[in-house]
N, CA, C and O atoms as a Maestro MAE file, in Angstrom:
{
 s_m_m2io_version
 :::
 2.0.0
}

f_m_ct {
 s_m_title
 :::
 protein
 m_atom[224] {
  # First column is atom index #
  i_m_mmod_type
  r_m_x_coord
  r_m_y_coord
  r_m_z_coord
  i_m_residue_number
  s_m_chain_name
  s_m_pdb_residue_name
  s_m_pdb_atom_name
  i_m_atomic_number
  :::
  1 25 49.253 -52.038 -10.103 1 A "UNK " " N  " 7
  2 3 49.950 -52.413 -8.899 1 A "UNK " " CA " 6
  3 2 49.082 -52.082 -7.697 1 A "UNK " " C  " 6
  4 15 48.064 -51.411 -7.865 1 A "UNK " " O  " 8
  5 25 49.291 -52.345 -6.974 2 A "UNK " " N  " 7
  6 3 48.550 -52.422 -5.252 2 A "UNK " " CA " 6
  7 2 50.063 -52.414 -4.415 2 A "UNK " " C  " 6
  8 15 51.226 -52.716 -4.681 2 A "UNK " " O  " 8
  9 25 49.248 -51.842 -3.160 3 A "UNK " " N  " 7
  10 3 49.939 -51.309 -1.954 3 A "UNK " " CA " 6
  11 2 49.896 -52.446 -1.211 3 A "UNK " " C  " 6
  12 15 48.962 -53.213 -0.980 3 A "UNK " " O  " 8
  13 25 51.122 -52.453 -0.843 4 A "UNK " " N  " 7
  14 3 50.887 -53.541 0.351 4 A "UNK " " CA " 6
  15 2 52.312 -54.888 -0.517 4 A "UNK " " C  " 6
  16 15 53.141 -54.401 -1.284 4 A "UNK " " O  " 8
  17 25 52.340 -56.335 -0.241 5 A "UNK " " N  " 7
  18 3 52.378 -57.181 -1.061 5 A "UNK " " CA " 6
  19 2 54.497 -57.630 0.261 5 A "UNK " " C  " 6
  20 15 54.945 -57.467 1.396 5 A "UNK " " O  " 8
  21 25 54.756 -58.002 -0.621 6 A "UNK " " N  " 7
  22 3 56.400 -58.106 -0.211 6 A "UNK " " CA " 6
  23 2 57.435 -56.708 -0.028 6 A "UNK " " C  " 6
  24 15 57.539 -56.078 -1.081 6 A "UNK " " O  " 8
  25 25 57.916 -56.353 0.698 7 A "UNK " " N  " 7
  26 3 58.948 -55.452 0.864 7 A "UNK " " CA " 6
  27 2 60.141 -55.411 -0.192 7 A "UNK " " C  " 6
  28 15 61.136 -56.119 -0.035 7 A "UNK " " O  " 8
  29 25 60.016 -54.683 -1.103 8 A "UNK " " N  " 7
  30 3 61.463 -54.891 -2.057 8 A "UNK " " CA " 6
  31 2 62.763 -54.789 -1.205 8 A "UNK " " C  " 6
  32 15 63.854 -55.249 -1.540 8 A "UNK " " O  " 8
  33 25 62.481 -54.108 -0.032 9 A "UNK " " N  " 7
  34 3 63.811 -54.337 0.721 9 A "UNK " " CA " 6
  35 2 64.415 -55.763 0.927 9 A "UNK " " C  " 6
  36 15 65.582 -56.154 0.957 9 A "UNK " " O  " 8
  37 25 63.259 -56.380 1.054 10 A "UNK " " N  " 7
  38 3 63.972 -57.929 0.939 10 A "UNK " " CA " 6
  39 2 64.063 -58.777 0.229 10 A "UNK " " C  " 6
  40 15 63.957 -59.973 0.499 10 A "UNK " " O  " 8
  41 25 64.393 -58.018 -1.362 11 A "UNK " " N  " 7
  42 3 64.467 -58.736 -2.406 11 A "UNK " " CA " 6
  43 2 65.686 -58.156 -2.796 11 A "UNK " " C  " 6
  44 15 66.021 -56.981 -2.641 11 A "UNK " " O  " 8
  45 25 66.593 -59.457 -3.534 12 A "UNK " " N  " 7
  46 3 67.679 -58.904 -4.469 12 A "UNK " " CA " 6
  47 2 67.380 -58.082 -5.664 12 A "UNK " " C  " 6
  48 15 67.564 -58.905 -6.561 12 A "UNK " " O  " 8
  49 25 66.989 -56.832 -6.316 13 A "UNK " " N  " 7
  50 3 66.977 -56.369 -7.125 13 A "UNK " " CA " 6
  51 2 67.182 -57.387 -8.926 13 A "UNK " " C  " 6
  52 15 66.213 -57.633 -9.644 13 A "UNK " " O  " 8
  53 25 68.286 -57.698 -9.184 14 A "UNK " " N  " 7
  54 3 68.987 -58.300 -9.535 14 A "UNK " " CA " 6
  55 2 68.470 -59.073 -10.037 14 A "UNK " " C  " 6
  56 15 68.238 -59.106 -11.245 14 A "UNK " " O  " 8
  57 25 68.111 -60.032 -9.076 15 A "UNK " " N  " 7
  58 3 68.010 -61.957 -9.053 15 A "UNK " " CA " 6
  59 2 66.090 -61.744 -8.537 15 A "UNK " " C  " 6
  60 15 65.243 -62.343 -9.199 15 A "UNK " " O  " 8
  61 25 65.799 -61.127 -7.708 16 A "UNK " " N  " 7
  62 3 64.226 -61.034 -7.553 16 A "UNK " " CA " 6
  63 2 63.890 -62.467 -6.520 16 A "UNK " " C  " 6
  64 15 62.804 -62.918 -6.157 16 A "UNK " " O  " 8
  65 25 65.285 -62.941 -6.239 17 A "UNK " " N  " 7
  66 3 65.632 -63.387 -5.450 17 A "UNK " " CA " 6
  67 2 65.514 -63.354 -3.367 17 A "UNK " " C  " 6
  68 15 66.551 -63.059 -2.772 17 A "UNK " " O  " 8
  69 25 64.376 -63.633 -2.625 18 A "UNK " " N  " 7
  70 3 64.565 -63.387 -1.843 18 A "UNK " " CA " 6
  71 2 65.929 -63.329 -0.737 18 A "UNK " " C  " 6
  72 15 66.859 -64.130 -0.825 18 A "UNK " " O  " 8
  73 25 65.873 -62.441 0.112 19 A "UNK " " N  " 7
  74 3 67.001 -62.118 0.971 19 A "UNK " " CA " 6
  75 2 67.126 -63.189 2.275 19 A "UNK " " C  " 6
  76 15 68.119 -63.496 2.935 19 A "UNK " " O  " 8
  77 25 65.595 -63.672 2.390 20 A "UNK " " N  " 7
  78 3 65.626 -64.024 3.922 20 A "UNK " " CA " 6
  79 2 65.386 -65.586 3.664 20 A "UNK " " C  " 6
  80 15 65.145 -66.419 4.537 20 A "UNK " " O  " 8
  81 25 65.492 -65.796 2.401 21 A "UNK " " N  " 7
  82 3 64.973 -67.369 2.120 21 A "UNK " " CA " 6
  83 2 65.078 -67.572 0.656 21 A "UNK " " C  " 6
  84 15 64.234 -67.360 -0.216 21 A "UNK " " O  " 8
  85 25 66.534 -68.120 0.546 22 A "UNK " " N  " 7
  86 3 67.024 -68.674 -0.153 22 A "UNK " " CA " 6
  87 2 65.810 -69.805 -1.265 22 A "UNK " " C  " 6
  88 15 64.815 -70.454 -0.943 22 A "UNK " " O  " 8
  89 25 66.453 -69.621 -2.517 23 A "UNK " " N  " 7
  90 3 65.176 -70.038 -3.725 23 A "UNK " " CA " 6
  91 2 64.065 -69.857 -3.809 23 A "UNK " " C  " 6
  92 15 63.299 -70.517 -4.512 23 A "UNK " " O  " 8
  93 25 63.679 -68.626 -2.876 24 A "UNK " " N  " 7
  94 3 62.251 -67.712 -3.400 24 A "UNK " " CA " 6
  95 2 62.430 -67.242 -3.991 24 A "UNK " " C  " 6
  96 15 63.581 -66.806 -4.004 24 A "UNK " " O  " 8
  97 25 61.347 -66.776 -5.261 25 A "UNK " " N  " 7
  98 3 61.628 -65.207 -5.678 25 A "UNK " " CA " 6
  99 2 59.985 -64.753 -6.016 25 A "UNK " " C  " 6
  100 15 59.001 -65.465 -5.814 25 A "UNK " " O  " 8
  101 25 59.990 -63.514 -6.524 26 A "UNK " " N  " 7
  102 3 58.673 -62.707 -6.264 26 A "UNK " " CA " 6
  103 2 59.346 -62.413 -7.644 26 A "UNK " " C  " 6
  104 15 60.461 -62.542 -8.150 26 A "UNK " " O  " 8
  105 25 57.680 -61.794 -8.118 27 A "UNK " " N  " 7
  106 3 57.736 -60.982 -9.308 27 A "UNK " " CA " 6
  107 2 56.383 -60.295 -9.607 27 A "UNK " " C  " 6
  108 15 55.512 -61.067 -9.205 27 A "UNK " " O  " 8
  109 25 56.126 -59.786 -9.850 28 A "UNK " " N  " 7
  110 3 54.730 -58.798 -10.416 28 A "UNK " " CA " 6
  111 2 54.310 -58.348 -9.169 28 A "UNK " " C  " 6
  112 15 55.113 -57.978 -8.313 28 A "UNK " " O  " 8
  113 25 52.875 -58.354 -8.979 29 A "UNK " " N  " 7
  114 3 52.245 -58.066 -8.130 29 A "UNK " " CA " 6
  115 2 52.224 -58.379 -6.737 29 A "UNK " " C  " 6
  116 15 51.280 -57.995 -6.046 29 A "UNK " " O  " 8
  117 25 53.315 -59.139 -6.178 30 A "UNK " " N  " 7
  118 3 52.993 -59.498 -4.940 30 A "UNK " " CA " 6
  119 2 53.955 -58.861 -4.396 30 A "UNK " " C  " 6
  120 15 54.105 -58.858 -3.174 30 A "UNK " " O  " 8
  121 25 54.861 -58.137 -5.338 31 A "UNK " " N  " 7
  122 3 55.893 -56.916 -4.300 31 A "UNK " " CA " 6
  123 2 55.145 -55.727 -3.930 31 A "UNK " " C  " 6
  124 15 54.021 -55.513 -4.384 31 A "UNK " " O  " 8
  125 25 55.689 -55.008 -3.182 32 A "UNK " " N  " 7
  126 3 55.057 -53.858 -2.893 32 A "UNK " " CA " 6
  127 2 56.113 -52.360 -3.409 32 A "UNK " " C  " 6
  128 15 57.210 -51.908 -3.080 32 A "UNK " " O  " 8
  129 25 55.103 -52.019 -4.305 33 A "UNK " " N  " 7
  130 3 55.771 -51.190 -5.302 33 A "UNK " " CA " 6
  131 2 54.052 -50.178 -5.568 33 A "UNK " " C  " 6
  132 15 53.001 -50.310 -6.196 33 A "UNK " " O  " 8
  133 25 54.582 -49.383 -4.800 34 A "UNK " " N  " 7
  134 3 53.409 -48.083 -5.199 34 A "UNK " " CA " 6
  135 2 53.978 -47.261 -5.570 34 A "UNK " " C  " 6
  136 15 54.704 -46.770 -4.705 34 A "UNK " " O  " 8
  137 25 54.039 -46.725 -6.685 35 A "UNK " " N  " 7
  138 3 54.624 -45.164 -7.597 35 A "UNK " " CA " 6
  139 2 53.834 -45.137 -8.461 35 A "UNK " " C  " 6
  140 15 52.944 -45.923 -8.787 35 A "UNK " " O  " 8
  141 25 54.236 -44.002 -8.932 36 A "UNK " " N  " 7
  142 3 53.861 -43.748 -10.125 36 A "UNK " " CA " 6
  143 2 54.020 -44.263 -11.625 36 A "UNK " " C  " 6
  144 15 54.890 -43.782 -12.351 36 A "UNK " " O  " 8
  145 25 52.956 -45.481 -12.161 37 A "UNK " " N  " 7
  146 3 53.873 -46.360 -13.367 37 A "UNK " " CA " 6
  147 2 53.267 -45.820 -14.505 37 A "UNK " " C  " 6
  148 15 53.473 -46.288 -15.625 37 A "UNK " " O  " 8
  149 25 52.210 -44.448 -14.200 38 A "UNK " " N  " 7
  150 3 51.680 -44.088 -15.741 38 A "UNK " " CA " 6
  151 2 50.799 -45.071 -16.576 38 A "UNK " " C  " 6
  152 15 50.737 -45.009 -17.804 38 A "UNK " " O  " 8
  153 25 50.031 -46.105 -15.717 39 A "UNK " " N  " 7
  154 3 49.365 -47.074 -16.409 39 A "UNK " " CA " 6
  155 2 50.630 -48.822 -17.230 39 A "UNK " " C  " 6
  156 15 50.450 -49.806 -17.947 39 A "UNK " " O  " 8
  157 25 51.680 -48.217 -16.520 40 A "UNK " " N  " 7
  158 3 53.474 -49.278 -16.943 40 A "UNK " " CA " 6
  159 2 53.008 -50.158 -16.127 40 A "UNK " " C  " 6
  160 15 53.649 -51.151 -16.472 40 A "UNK " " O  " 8
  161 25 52.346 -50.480 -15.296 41 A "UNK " " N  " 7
  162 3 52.521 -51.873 -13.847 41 A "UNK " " CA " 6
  163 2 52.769 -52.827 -15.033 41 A "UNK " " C  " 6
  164 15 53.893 -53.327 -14.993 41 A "UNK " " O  " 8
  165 25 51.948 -53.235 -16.160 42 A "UNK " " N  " 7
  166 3 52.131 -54.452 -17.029 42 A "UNK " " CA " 6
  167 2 54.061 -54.906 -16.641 42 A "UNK " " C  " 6
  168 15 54.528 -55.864 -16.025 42 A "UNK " " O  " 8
  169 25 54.978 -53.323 -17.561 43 A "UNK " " N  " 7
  170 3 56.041 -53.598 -17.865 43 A "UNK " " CA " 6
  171 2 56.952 -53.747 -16.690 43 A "UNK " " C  " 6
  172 15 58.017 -54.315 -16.927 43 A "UNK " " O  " 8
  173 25 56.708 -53.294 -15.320 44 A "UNK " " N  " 7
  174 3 57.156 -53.417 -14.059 44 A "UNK " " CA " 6
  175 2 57.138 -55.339 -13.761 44 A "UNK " " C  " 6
  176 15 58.128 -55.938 -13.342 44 A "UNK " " O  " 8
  177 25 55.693 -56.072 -14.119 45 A "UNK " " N  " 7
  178 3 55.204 -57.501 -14.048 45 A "UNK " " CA " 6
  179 2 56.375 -58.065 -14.800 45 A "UNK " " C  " 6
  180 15 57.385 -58.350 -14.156 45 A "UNK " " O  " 8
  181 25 56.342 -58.254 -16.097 46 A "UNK " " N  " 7
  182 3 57.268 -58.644 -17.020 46 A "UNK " " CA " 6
  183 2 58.910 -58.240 -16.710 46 A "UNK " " C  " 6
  184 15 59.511 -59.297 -16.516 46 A "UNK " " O  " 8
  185 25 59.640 -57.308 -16.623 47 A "UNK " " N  " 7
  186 3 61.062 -57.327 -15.652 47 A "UNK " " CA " 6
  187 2 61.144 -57.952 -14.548 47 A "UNK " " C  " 6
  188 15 62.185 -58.556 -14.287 47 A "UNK " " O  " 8
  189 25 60.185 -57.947 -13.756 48 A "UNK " " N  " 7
  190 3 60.845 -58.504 -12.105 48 A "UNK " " CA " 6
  191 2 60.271 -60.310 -12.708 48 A "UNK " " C  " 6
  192 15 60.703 -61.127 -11.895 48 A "UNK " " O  " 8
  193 25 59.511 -60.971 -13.792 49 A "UNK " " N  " 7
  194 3 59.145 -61.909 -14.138 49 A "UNK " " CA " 6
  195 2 60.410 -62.120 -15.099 49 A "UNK " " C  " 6
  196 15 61.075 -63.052 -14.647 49 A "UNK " " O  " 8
  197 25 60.781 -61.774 -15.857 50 A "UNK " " N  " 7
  198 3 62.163 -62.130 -16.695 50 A "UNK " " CA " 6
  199 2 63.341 -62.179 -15.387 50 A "UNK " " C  " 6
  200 15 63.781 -63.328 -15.336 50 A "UNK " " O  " 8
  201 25 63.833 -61.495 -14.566 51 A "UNK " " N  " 7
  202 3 64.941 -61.418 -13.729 51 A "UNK " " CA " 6
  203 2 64.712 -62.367 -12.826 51 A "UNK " " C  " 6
  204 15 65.654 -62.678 -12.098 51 A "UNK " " O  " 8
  205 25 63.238 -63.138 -12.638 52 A "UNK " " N  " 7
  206 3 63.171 -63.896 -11.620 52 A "UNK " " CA " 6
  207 2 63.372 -65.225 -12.296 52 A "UNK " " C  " 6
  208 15 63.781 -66.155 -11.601 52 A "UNK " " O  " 8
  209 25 63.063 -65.474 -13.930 53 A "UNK " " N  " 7
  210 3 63.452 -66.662 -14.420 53 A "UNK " " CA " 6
  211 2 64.634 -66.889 -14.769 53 A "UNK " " C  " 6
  212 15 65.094 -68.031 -14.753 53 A "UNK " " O  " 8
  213 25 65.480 -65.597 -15.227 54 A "UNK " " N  " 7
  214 3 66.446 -65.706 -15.717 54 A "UNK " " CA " 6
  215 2 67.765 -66.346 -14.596 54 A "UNK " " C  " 6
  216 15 68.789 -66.785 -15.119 54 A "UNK " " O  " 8
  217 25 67.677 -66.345 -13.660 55 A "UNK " " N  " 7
  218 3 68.089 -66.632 -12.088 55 A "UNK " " CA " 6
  219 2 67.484 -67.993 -11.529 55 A "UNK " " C  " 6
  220 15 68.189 -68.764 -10.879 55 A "UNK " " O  " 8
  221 25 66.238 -68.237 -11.790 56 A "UNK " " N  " 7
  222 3 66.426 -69.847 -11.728 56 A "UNK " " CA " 6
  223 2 67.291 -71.052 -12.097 56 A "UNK " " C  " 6
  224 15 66.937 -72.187 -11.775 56 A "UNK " " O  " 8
  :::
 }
 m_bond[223] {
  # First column is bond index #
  i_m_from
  i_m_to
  i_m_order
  :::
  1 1 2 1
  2 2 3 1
  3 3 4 2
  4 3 5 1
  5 5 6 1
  6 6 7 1
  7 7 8 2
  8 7 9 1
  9 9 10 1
  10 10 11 1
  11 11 12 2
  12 11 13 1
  13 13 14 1
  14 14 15 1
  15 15 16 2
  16 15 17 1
  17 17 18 1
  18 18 19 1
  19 19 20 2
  20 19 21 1
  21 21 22 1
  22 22 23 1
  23 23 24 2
  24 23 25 1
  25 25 26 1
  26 26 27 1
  27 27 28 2
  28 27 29 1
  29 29 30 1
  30 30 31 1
  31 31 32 2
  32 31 33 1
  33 33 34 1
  34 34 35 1
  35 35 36 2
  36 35 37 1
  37 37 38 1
  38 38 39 1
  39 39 40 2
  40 39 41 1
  41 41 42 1
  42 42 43 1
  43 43 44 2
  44 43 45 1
  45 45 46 1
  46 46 47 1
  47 47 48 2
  48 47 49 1
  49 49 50 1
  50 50 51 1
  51 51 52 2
  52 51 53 1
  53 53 54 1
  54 54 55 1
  55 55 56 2
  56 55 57 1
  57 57 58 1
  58 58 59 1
  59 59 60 2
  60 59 61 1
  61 61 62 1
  62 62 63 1
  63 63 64 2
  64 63 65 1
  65 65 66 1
  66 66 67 1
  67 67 68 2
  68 67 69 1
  69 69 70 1
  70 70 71 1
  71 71 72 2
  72 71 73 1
  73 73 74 1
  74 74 75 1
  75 75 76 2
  76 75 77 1
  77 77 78 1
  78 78 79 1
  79 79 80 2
  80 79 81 1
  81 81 82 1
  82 82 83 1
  83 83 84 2
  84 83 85 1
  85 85 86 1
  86 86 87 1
  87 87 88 2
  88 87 89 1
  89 89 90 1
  90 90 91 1
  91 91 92 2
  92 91 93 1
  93 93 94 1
  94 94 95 1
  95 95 96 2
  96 95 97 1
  97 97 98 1
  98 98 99 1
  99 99 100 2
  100 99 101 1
  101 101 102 1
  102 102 103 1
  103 103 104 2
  104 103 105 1
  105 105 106 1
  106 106 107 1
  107 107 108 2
  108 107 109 1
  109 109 110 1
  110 110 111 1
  111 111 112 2
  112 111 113 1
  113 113 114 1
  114 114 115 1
  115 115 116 2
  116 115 117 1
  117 117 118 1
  118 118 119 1
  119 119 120 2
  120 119 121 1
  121 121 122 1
  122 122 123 1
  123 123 124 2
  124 123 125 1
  125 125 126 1
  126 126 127 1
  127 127 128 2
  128 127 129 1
  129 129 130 1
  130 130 131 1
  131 131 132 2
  132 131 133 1
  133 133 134 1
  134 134 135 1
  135 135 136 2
  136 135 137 1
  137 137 138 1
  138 138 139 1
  139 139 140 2
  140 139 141 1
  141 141 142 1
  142 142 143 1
  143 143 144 2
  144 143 145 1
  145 145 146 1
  146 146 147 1
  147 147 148 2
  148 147 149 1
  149 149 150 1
  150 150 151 1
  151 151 152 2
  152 151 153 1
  153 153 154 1
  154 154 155 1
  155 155 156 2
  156 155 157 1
  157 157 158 1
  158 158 159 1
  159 159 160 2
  160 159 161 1
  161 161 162 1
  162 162 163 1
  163 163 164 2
  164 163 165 1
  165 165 166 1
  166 166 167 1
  167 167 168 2
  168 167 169 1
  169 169 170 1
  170 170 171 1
  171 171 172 2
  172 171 173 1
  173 173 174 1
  174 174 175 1
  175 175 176 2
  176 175 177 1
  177 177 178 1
  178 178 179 1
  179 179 180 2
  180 179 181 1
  181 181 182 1
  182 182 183 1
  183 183 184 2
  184 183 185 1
  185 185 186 1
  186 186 187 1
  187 187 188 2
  188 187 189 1
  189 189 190 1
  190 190 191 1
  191 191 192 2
  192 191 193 1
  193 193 194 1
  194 194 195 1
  195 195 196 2
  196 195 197 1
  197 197 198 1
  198 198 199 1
  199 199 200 2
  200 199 201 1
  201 201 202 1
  202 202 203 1
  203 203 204 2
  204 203 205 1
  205 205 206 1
  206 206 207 1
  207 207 208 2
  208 207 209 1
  209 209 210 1
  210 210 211 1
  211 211 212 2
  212 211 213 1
  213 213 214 1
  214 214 215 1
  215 215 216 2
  216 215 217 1
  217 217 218 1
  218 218 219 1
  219 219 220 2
  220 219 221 1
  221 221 222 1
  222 222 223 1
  223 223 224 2
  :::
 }
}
């Protein structure tokens, strides 16, 4: 993962669904999500990528 990217604040959790514009959604790397993933970013990519198709 990298610093920087989309604000999860303005994403539906959920749906991965943007807040401010309706039928976007983000997934992997272009959110901005810096923690600690223990070498996990892969499995972080793949959830916000399943929740963002599953919602299409």
């Amino acid at each position: 993962m990298t610093a920087g990217g989309v604000s999860v604040k303005e994403v539906d959790p959920k749906t991965m669904q943007s807040k401010l514009i309706p039928g976007l959604y983000f997934a992997g790397e272009i959110l901005d999500v810096d923690a600690y993933t223990g070498g996990f970013n892969l499995q972080i990519a793949f959830a916000t990528g399943h929740a963002a198709g599953e919602n299409l």
